[in-house]
VEXDREN-2710 file (C-alpha; in Angstrom, 1 decimal):
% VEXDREN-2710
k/r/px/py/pz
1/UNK/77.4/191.3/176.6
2/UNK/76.0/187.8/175.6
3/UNK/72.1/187.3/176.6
4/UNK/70.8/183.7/176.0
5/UNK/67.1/182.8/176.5
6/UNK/65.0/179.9/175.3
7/UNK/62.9/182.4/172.6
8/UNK/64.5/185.3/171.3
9/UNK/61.8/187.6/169.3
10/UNK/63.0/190.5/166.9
11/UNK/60.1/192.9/166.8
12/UNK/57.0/193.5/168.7
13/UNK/54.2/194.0/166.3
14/UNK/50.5/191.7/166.7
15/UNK/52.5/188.4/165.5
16/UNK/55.6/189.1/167.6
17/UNK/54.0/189.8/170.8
18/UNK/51.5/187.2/170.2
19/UNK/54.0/184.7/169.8
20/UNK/56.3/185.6/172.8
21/UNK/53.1/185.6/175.2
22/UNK/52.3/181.8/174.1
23/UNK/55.6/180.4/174.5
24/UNK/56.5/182.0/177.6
25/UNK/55.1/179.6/179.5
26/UNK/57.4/176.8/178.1
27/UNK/60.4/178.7/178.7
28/UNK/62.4/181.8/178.6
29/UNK/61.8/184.8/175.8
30/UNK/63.6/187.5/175.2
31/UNK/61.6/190.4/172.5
32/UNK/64.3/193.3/171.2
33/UNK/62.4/196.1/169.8
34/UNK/63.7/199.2/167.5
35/UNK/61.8/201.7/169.6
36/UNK/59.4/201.3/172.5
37/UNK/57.2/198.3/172.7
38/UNK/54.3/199.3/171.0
39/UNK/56.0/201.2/168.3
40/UNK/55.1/199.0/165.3
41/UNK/53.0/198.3/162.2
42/UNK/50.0/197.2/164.3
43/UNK/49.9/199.8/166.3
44/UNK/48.9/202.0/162.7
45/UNK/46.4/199.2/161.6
46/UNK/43.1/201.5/161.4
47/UNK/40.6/199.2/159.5
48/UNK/40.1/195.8/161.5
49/UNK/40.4/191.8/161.6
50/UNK/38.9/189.9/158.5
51/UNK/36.6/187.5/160.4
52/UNK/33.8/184.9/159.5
53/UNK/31.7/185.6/162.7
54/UNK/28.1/186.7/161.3
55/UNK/25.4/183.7/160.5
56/UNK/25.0/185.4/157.3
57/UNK/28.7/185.2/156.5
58/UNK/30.2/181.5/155.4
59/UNK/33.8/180.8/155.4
60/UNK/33.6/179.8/151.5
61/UNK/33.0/183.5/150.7
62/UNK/35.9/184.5/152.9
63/UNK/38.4/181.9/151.0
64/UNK/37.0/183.0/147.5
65/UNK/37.3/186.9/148.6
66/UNK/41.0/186.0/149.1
67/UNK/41.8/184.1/146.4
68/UNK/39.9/186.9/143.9
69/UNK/42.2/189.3/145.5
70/UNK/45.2/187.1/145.4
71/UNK/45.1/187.0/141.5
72/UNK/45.2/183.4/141.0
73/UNK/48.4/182.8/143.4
74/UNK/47.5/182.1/147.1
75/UNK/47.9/179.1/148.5
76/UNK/44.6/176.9/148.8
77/UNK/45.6/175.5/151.8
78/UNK/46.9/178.7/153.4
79/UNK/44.0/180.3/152.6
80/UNK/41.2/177.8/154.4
81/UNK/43.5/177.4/157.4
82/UNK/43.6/181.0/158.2
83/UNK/40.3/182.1/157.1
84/UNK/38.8/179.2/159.6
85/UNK/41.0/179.6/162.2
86/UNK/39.5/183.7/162.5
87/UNK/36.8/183.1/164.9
88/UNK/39.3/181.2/167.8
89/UNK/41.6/184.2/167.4
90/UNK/39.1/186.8/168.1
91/UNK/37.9/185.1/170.5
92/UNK/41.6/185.0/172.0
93/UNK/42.0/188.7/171.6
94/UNK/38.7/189.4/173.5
95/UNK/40.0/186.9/176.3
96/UNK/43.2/189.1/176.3
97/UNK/41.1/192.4/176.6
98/UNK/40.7/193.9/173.1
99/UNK/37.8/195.5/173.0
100/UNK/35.9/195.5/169.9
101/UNK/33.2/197.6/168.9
102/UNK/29.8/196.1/169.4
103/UNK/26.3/195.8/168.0
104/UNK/23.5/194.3/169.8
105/UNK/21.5/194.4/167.1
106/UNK/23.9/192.1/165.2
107/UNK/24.3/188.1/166.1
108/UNK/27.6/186.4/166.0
109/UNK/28.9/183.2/165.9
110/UNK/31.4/183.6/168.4
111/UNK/30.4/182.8/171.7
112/UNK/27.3/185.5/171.0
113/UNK/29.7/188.5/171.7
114/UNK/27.3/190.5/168.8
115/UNK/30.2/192.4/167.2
116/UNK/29.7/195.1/165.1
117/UNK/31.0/194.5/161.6
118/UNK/32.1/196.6/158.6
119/UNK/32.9/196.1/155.5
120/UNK/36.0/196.9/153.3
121/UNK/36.9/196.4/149.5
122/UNK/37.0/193.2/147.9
123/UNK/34.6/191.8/150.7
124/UNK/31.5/190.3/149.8
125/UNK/30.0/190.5/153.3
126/UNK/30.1/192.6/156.7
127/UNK/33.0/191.0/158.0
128/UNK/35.3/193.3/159.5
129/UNK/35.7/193.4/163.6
130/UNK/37.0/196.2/164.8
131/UNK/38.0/199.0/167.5
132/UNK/36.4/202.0/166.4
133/UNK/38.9/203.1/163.4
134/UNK/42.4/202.3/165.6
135/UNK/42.2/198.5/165.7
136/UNK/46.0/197.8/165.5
137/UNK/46.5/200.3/168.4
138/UNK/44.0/198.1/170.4
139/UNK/45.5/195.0/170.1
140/UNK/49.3/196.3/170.5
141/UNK/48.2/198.0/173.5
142/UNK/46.7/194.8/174.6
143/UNK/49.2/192.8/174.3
144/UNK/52.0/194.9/175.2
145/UNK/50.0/195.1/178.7
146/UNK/50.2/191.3/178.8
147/UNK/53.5/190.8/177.8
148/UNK/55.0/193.3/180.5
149/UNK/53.5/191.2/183.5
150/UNK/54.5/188.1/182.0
151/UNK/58.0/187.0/184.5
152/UNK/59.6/184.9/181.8
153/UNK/59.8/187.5/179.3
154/UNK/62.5/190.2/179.2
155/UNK/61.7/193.4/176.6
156/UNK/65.2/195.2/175.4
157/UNK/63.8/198.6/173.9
158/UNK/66.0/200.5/171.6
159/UNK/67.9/197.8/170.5
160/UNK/68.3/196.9/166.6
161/UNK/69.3/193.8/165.2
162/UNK/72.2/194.0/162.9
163/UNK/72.5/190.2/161.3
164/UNK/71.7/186.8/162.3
165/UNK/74.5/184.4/163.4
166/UNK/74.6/181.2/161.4
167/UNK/76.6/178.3/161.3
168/UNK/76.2/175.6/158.6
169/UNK/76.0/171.7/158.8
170/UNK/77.4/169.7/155.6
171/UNK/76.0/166.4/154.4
172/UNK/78.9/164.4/152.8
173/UNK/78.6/161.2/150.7
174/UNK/82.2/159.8/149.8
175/UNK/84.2/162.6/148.9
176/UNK/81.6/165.2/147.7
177/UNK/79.4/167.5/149.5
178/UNK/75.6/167.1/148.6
179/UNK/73.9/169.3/150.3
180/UNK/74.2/171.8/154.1
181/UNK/71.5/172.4/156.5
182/UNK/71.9/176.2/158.2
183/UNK/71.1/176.7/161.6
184/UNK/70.4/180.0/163.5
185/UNK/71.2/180.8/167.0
186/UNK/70.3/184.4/167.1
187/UNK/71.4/187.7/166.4
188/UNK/73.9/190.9/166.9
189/UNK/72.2/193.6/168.3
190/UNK/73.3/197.2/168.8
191/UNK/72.1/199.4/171.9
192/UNK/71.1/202.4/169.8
193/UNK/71.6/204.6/172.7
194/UNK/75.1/203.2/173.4
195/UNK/75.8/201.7/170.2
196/UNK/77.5/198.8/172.1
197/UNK/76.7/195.4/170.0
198/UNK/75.4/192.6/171.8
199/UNK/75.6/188.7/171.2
200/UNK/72.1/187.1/171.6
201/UNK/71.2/183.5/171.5
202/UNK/68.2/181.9/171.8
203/UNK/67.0/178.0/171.3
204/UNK/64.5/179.3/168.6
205/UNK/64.5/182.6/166.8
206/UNK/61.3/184.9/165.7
207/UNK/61.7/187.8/162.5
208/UNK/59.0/189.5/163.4
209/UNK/60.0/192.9/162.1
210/UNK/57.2/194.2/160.2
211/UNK/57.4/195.6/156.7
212/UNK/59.3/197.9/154.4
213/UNK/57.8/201.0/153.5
214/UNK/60.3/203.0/153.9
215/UNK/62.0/201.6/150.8
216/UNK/59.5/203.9/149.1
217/UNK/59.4/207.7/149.0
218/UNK/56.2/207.9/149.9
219/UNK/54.6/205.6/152.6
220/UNK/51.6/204.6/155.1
221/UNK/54.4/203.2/157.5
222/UNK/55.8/204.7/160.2
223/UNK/59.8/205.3/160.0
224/UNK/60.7/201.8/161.4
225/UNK/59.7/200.0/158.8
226/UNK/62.9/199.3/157.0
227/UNK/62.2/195.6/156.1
228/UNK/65.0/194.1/158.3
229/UNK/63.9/191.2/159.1
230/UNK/63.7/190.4/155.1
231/UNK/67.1/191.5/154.3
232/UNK/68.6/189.5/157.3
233/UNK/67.1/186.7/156.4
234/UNK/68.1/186.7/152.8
235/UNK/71.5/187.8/153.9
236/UNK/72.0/184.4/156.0
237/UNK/70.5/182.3/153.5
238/UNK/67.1/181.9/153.6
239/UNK/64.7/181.9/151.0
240/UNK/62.3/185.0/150.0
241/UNK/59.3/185.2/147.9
242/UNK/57.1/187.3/145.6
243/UNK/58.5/191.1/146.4
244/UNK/57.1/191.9/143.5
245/UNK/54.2/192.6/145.0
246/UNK/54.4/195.5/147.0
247/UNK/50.9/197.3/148.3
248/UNK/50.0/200.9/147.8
249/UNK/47.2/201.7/149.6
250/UNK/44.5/204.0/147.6
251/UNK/44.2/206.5/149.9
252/UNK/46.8/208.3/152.3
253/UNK/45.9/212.0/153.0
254/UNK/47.7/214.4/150.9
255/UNK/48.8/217.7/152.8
256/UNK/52.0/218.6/152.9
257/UNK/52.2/218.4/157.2
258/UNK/50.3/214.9/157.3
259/UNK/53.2/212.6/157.5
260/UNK/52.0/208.8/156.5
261/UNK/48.7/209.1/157.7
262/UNK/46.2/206.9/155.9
263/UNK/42.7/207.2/155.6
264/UNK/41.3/204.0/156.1
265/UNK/39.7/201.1/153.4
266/UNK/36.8/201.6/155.6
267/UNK/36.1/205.2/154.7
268/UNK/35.1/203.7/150.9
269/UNK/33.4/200.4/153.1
270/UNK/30.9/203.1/154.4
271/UNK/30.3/204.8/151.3
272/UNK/32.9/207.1/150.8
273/UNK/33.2/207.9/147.0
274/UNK/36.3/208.6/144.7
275/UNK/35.9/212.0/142.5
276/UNK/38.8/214.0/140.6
277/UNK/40.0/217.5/141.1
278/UNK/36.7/218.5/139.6
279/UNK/34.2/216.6/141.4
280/UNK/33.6/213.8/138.9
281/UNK/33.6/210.3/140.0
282/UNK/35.4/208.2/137.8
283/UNK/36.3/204.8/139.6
284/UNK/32.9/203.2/137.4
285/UNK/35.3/203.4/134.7
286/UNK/38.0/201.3/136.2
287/UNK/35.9/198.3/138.1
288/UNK/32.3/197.4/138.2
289/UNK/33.1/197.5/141.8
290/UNK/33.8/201.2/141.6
291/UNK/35.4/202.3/145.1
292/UNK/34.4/198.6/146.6
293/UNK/37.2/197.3/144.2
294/UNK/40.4/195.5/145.4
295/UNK/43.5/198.1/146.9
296/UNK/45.6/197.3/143.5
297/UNK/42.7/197.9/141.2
298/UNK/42.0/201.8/143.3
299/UNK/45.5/202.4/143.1
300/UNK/46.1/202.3/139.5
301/UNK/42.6/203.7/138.9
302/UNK/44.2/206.7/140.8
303/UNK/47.4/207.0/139.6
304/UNK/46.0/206.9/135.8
305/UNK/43.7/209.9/136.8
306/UNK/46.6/211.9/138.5
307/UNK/48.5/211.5/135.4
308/UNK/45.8/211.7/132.9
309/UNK/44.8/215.3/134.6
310/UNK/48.3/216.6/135.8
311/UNK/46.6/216.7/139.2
312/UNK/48.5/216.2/142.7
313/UNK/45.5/214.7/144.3
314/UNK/42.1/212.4/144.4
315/UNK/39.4/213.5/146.1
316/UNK/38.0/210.5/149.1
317/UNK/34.2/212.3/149.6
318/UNK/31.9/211.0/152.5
319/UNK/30.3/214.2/153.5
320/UNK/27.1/212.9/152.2
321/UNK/26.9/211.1/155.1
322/UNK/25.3/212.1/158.4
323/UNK/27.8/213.9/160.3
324/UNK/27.0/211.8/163.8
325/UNK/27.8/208.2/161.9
326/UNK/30.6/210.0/160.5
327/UNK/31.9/211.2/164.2
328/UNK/30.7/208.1/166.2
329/UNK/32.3/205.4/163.3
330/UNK/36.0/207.8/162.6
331/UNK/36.6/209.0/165.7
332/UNK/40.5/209.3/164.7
333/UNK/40.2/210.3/161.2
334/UNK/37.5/212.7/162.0
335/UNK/40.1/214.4/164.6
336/UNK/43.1/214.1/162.6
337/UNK/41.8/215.3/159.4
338/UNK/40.1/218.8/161.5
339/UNK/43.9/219.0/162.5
340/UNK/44.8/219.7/159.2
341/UNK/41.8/222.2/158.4
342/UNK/39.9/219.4/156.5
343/UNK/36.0/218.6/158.2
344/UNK/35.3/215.3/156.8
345/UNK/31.9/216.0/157.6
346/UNK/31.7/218.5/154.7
347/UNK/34.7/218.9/152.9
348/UNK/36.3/215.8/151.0
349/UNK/39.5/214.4/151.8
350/UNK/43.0/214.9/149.1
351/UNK/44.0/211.4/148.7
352/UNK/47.0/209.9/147.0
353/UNK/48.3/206.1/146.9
354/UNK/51.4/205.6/149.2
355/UNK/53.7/202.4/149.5
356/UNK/52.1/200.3/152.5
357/UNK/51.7/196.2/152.8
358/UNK/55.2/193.9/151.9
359/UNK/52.8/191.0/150.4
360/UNK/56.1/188.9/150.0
361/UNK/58.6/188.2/152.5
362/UNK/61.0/185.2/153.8
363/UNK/59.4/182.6/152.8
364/UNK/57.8/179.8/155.5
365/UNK/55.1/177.2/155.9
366/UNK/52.4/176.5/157.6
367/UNK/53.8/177.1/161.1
368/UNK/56.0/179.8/160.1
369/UNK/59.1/177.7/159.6
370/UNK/61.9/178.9/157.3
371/UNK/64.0/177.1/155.4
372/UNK/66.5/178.2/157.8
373/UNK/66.9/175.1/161.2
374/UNK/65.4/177.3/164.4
375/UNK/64.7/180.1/162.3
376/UNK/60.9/181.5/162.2
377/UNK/59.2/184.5/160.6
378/UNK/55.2/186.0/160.9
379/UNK/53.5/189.1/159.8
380/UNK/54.5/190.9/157.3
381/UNK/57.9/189.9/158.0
382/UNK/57.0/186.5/156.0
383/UNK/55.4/185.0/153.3
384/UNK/53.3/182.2/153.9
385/UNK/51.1/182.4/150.5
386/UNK/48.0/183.6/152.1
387/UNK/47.9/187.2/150.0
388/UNK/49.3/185.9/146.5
389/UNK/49.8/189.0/144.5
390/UNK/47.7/191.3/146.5
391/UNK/46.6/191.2/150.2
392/UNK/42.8/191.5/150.7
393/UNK/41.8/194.5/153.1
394/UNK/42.3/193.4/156.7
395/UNK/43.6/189.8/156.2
396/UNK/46.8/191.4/157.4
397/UNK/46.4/190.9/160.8
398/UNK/44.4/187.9/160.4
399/UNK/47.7/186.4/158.8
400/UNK/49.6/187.2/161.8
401/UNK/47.5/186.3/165.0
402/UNK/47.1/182.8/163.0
403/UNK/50.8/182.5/162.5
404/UNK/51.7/183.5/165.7
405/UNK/49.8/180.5/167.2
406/UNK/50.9/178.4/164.8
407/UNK/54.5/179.1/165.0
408/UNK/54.1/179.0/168.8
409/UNK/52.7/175.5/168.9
410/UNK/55.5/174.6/166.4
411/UNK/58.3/175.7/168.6
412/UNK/56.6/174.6/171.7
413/UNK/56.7/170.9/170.4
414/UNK/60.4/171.2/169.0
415/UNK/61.5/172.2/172.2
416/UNK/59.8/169.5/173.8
417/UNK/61.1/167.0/170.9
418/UNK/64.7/168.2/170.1
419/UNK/67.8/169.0/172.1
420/UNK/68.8/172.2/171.9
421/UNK/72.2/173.7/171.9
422/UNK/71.2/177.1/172.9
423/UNK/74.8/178.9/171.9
424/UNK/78.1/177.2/171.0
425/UNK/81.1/178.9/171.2
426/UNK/80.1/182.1/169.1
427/UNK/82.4/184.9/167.9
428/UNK/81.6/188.2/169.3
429/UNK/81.0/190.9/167.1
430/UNK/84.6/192.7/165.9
431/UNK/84.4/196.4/164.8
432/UNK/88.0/196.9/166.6
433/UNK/89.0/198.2/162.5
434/UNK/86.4/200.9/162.2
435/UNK/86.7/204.5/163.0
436/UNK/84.0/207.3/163.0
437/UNK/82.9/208.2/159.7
438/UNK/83.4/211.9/158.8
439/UNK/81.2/211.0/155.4
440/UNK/77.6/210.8/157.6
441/UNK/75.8/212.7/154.7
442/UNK/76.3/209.9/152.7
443/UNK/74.2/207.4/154.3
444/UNK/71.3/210.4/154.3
445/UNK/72.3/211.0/150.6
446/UNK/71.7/207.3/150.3
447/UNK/68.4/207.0/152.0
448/UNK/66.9/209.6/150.2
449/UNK/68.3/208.2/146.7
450/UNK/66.9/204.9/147.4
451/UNK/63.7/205.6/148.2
452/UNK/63.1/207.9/145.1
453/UNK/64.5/205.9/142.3
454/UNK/62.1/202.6/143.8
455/UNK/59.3/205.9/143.8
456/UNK/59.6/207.1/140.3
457/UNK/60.7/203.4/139.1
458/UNK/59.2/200.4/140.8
459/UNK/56.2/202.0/141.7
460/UNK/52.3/201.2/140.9
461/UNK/53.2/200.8/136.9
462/UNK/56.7/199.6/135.9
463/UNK/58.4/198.8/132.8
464/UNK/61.0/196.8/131.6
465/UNK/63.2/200.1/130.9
466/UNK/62.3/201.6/134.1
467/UNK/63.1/198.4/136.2
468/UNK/66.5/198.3/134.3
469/UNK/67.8/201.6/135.2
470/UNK/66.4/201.4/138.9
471/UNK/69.0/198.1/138.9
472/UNK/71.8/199.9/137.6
473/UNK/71.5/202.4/140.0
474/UNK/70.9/200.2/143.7
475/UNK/73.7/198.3/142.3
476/UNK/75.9/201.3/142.3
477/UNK/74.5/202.8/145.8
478/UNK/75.0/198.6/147.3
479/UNK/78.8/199.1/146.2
480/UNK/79.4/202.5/148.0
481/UNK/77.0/201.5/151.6
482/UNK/79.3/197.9/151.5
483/UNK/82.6/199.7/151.3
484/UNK/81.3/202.4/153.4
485/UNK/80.1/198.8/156.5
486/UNK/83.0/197.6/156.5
487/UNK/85.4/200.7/156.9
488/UNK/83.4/202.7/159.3
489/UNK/81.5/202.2/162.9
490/UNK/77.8/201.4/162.1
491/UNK/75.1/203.5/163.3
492/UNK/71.6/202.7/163.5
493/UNK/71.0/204.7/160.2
494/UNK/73.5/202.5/158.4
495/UNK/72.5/199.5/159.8
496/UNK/68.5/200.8/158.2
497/UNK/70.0/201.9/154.7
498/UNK/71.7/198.8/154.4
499/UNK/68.4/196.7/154.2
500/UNK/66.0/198.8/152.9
501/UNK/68.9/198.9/150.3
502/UNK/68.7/195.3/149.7
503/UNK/65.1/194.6/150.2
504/UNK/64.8/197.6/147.0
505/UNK/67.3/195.2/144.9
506/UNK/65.5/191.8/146.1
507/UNK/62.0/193.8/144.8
508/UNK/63.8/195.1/141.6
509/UNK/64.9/191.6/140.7
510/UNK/61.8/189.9/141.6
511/UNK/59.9/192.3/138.9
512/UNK/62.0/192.4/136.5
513/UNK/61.8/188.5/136.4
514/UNK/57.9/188.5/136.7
515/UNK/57.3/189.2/133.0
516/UNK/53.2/189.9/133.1
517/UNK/50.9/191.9/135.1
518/UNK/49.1/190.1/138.1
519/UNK/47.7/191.5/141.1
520/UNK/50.1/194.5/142.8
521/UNK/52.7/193.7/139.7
522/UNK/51.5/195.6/136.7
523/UNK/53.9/196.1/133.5
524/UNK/53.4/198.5/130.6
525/UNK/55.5/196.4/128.5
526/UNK/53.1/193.1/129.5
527/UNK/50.0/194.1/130.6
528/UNK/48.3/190.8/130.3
529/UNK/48.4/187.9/132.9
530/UNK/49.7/185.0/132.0
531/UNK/48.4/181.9/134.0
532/UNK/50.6/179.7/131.6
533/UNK/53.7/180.5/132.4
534/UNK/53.7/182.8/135.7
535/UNK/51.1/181.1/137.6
536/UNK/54.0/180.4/140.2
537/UNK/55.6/182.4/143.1
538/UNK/59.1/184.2/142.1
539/UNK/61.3/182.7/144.5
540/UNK/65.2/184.1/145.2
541/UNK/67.8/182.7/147.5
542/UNK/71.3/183.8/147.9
543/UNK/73.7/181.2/147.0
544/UNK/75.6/179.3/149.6
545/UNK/79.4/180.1/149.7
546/UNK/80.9/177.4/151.8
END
């Protein structure tokens, strides 16, 4: 089957969705989805939207919050564009019908809609809108409603991308070839309950695919996060950035039947304190900030105490609290924690850091363009330079609505501007050589051997040793999941292991080349930061083989 549309989105996250509802009135979108619809990062987004909307907040405290998180490497211009282009996009979202918590007792500066505002660490100011404690879920669901009236757009569910289709355009002068310009014109997909693989093509092309969690062992994400839209990207050429700097959130429950739950930033943004196996606090000896410190400052606090003590667990304590603020602002937590036996009301939370926001990604510009002709990417799919080396608390989704209508307006004038060859003549996908495996435990053998060695060696605190052995090893596992591609019939599991596979190398390489410690990035064997030399984003690109 060959499906051809004017805007063909790969995932349906905040930035995906957001994207294909503004450009469906300017043509023809198609959105394939691994799951359902709403399955996605955003839909696990608890905390909120970063957002200058009180009188007492000023966007210059928002930039500066995100350039002290960002360790010196966010882009200045990134950085104002997003953080002043918050209000219009919660505004949007409200027009859509999120529905954010509100405060009557507390003004805002967006059309006077008094939402109630938290705060989070690294935040200088109440500044956080959000939906009770489920704010991602609010604006997937949101959207999703949107985008499944919408006529032009047509939703494939259960449908994975497998690799972009490219075709190159060479520059000549004389006799020599100086340079080739890429083009994309969409994708082969695979029916994951059919496995039939599908040609489609599209005028313009979204990676909106989320993160990659799952490369890690242990991790906020839900099982979809395999960083695909990274791994395509690199493999048709475009250029990534900074995957060094991967995110471990402080504080995802510890029990051994909570799979990837996390306990939101805003638990510590309410007062929630950090204490040890014995009770003691001890984050006054990591930051002044204590447990209002940045997520990469908390996470190696914690680490250091689990290994100092030989503990398996933190302690996340906000039973001091009064039980009805406690029920009224967690709603979710408060329920899914009493699953599990734990009353946050009275008993403290086991907490340990997990694997959770990709701060690099494919690497774009201001309207999400890659380096790649027709070729976009947003969310956490991309990096734009807004989080440098460490994302500040809730700019994530920030990044994306921003992007989305950035991108949109982008592709909405190139369509307008350009002519477009939707698809030329294409080859189809050919698989007519491979036969069933009868070797499926390797690919689980794989999965699980990937994700430990990037655990136990390109995790919160790396060294150079550590780093070298972890390449050794994903360059063996690459050799036997490329031999075992090409001989055998892919499976969704295959086409997953491939890239988280890849994205664990492009991560290994980018840290082994970073050689100091800066933001998410921290090396025993150079602990300092080094603005002299490193004050620059690690940037990789696979080379062209014409």
């Amino acid at each position: 089957m060959k499906n051809e549309s004017d805007f063909l989105v790969i995932g349906s996250g905040v930035a995906g969705l957001l994207f294909a509802l503004k450009v469906a009135d300017h043509g023809t979108v198609t959105i394939i989805t691994k799951r359902n619809l709403a399955e996605s990062n955003t839909a696990y987004a608890q905390g909120g939207i970063a957002a200058v909307v009180a009188e007492t907040d000023t966007f210059e405290s928002h930039i500066a919050d995100t350039h002290a998180s960002g360790d010196g490497l966010c882009n200045p211009q990134v950085v104002e564009t997003v953080v002043k282009s918050a209000p219009e996009r919660i505004q949007e979202l409200v027009e859509l019908g999120v529905r954010f918590n509100r405060n009557r007792e507390n003004t805002s500066g967006t059309a006077d809609l008094h939402l109630d505002l938290c705060r989070e660490g690294g935040h200088s100011h109440n500044r956080i809108v959000h939906a009770d404690d489920l704010t991602g879920l609010a604006v997937e669901e949101a959207l999703v409603d949107q985008v499944r009236r919408h006529k032009n757009i047509a939703v494939f569910e259960n449908h994975i991308a497998i690799d972009l289709i490219t075709r190159s355009t060479n520059l000549q002068r004389g006799m020599t070839i100086t340079n080739h310009e890429v083009y994309c014109y969409g994708a082969y997909v695979m029916d994951r309950n059919t496995t039939d693989i599908h040609t489609f093509c599209a005028k313009t092309i979204m990676l909106a695919t989320g993160g990659a969690g799952k490369v890690y062992a242990y991790t906020s994400n839900p099982d979809i996060a395999t960083g695909d839209g990274i791994a395509m990207a690199y493999r048709a050429g475009a250029t990534v950035a900074n995957l060094e700097f991967v995110q471990f959130h402080p504080t995802c429950l510890f029990h051994p039947e909570a799979k990837n739950f996390l306990i939101s930033e805003a638990v510590r943004g309410d007062g929630g304190l950090l204490v040890n196996a014995a009770g003691e606090r001890f984050m006054e000896n990591y930051s002044p900030l204590k447990e209002l410190a940045c997520r990469d400052v908390v996470a190696r606090a914690i680490d250091a105490e689990l290994k100092k003590r030989g503990d398996d667990s933190v302690f996340l304590d906000i039973s001091h609290k009064d039980t009805d603020f406690i029920k009224t602002r967690f709603p979710n937590l408060y329920a899914k924690c009493l699953s599990f036996g734990i009353d946050m009301t009275t008993d403290p939370i086991p907490v340990v850091p997990a694997a959770h926001y990709m701060c690099g990604g494919v690497a774009t510009d201001i309207c999400g363009r890659t380096n790649i002709q027709r070729l976009f990417a947003v969310g956490e799919t991309a990096c734009t330079g807004l989080h440098g080396a460490n994302r500040l608390a809730s700019n994530s989704l920030l990044e994306a609505l921003v992007y989305a209508h950035n991108a949109a307006a982008q592709a909405i004038e190139d369509m307008q501007s350009f002519a477009f060859e939707v698809s030329p003549e294409l080859p189809s996908w050919d698989d007519l050589g491979a036969i069933d495996s009868d070797e499926v435990i390797m690919v689980s053998h794989s999965w699980d051997a990937v994700r430990r060695l990037m655990w136990n060696y390109v995790g919160i605190v790396r060294s150079d040793k550590r780093l070298a052995r972890a390449r050794r090893r994903i360059d063996m596992i690459q050799d036997e999941i490329n031999e075992y591609y090409w001989d055998f019939k892919i499976t969704p599991d295959l086409i997953e292991l491939r890239n988280i596979t890849m994205v664990g190398d492009l991560i290994i390489r980018c840290a082994t080349h970073r050689k100091e410690s800066r933001g998410l990035h921290y090396s025993i064997a150079y602990p300092e930061k080094n603005d002299a030399r490193w004050k620059k984003d690690t940037v990789l690109r696979r080379p062209f083989i014409h």
